[in-house]
N, C-alpha and C positions, 0 to 999 in steps of 0.2 A: 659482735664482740661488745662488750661493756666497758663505757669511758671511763677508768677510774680518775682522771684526770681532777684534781678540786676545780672549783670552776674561781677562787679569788684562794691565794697563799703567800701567807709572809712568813720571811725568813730572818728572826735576828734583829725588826726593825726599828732604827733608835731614830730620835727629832729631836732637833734641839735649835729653839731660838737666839737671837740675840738681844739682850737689850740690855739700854744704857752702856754698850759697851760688854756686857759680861755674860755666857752662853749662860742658857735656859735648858734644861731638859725638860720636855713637853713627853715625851714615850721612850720609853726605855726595851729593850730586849721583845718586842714582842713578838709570836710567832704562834701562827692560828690557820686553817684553813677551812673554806665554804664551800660545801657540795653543792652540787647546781642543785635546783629546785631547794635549796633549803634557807629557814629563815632564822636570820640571827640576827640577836639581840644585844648590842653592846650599852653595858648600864656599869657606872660610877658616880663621885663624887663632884662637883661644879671643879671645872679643872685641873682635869684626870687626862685629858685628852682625847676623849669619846669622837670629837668633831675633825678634829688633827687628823685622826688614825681616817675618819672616813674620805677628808679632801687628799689624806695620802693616797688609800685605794682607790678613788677617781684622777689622779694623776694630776691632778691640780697643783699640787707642790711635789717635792722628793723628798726621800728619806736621806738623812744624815749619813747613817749607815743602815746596811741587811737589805733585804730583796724582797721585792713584792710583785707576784705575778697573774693575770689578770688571764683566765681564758688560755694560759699558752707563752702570754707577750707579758709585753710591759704596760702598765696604768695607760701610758701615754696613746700607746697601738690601741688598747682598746678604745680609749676616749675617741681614737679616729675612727675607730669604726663602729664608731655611736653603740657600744654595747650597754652604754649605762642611762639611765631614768632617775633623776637626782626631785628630791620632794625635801624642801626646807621648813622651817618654822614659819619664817613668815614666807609668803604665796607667790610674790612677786609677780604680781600679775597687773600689765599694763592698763591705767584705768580710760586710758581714752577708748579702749578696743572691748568689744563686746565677748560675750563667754567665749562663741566660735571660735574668734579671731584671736583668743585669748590661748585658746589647746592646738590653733593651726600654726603659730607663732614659730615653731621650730622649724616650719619647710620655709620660711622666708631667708633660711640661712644656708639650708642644703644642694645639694645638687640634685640634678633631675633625676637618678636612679633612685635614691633615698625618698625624692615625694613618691615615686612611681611607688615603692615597698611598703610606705607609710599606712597604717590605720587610716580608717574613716573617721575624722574628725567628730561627726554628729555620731557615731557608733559607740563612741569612745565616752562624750556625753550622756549618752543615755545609759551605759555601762554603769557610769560615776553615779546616779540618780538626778540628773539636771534636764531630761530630754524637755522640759517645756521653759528651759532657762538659757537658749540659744543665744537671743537677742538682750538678752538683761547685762547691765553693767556691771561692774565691781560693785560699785556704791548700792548696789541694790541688791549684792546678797550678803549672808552672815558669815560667820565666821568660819564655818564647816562649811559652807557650798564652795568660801572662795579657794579651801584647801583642794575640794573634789574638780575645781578645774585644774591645778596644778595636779594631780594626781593624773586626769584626763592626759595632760601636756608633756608629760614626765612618760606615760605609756605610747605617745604618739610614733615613735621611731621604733619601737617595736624591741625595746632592751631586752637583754637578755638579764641585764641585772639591777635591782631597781635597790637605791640607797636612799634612807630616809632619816633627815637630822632633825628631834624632836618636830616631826611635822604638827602633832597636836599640842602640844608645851601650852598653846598659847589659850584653848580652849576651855571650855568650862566644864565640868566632870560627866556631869549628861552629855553634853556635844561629842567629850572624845571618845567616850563609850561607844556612841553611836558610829564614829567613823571607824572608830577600832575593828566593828563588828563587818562595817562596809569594804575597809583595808584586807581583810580574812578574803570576802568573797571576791573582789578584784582579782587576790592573788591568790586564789583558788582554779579561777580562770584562766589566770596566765600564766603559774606556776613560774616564774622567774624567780634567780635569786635576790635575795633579798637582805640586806641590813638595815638594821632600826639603830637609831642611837636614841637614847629616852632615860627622863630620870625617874619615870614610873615602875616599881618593883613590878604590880600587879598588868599595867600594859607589855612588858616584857615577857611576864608569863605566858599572858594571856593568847599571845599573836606569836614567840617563837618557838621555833624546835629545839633552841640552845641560847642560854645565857651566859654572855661573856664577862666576868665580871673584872672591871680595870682596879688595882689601887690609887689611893692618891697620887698626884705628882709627887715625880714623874710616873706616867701611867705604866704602869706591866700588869700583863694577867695574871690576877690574882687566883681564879679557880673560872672552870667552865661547869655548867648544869644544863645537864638534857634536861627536856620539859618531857614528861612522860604523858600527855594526855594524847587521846587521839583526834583524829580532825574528821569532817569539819567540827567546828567550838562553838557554841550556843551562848547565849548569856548565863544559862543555867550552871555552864560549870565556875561564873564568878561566886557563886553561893556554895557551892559544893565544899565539903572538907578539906580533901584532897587537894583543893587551889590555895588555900588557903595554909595549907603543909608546904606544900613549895614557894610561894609569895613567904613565906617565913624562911626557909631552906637559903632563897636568894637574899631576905635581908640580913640572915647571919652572916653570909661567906661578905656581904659589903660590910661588913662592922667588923670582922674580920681581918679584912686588909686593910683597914682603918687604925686599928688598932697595932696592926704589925706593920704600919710605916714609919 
């Protein structure tokens, strides 16, 4: 029988902060659902909510109001049982500890069943492209290797959903490229679900199966766009016509809700 279950679905979902005393709306009415194996793309304006909406769906905070369900459960259930692989902008990777000790970093906090089930650490690195950068420090790699150990670290527990907030943001346009291309075959591999948050039209395109697109604050979805190409994705399709029809398609519907806020 066939799961039609979404594997992450929101219901309704609003946020709103406070400050100085006076409520803030951060996400407004949002309501979206992710098929397992599938990868989506949430892209807006600086301040839409893209990163909200993702610390919501890891259970890291709660919604104001509506519903967000995780696998079945709530954020919170799944964070317990380590269904998610969190990959941030910056890498956060301990510098006194070497790559290794850098991607095994999660079983120092788990229980024994969890190491037992865990990935092979060095497997995981050579997966990433670092298999002869075991014993090298932070300080001694670039920008892009130090992401491919959080990326290693983030797949160590074996998610089933892997969330990613501007991981490359910080990168220089050859580097992201490069990892964008690396990111595909990871998650080729593991086929887990997946969220991007990113404020690149053409990385959105380029890596999901659907683009979410938020209005300004407070964020609501403004329009979704399936990515109509097929996988695996080569560099050749950032040259193609066609990429370039849809990287336009997404940056109308963001100018779009820009306009109609």
């Amino acid at each position: 029988m066939v799961n039609d279950q979404p594997a992450i679905a929101l219901e309704h979902v609003r946020r709103t902060f406070e400050v100085d005393g006076e409520p803030i709306v951060a996400l407004d009415d949002i309501s979206f659902e992710v098929r397992p194996g599938e990868f989506v793309a949430l892209i807006g304006p600086s301040g839409c909510g893209k990163s909200t909406l993702l610390r919501l769906i890891a259970g890291l905070i709660g919604p104001t109001d509506g519903r967000i369900c995780v696998d079945g459960g709530s954020p919170t259930q799944a964070r317990k049982r380590r269904l998610f692989g969190m990959v941030f902008q910056d890498p956060v990777l301990l510098p006194w500890r070497n790559v290794l000790d850098n991607v095994r970093l999660p079983l120092d906090v788990v229980d024994r069943a969890a190491r037992h089930d865990a990935e092979d650490p060095r497997e995981l690195i050579h997966l990433v492209g670092l298999a002869k950068f075991e014993r090298a420090h932070v300080w001694q790699l670039s920008g892009g290797m130090r992401q491919r150990v959080a990326i290693a670290r983030a797949l160590l527990l074996r998610p089933r959903i892997l969330l990613l907030d501007e991981p490359f943001g910080a990168l220089d346009e050859i580097t992201r490229q490069q990892m964008n291309l690396e990111l595909l075959r990871i998650w080729a591999e593991r086929r887990t679900t997946a969220i991007l948050v990113t404020h690149s039209v053409a990385e959105a395109t380029f890596l999901a199966d659907r683009v979410v697109v938020l209005s300004p604050r407070p964020g609501r979805i403004a329009s979704q766009l399936c990515v109509p190409f097929d996988r695996p994705r080569t560099p050749d399709l950032l040259r193609a016509p066609a990429f370039f029809e849809q990287t336009a398609a997404v940056s109308a519907a963001l100018l779009a809700a820009a306009e109609a806020s």
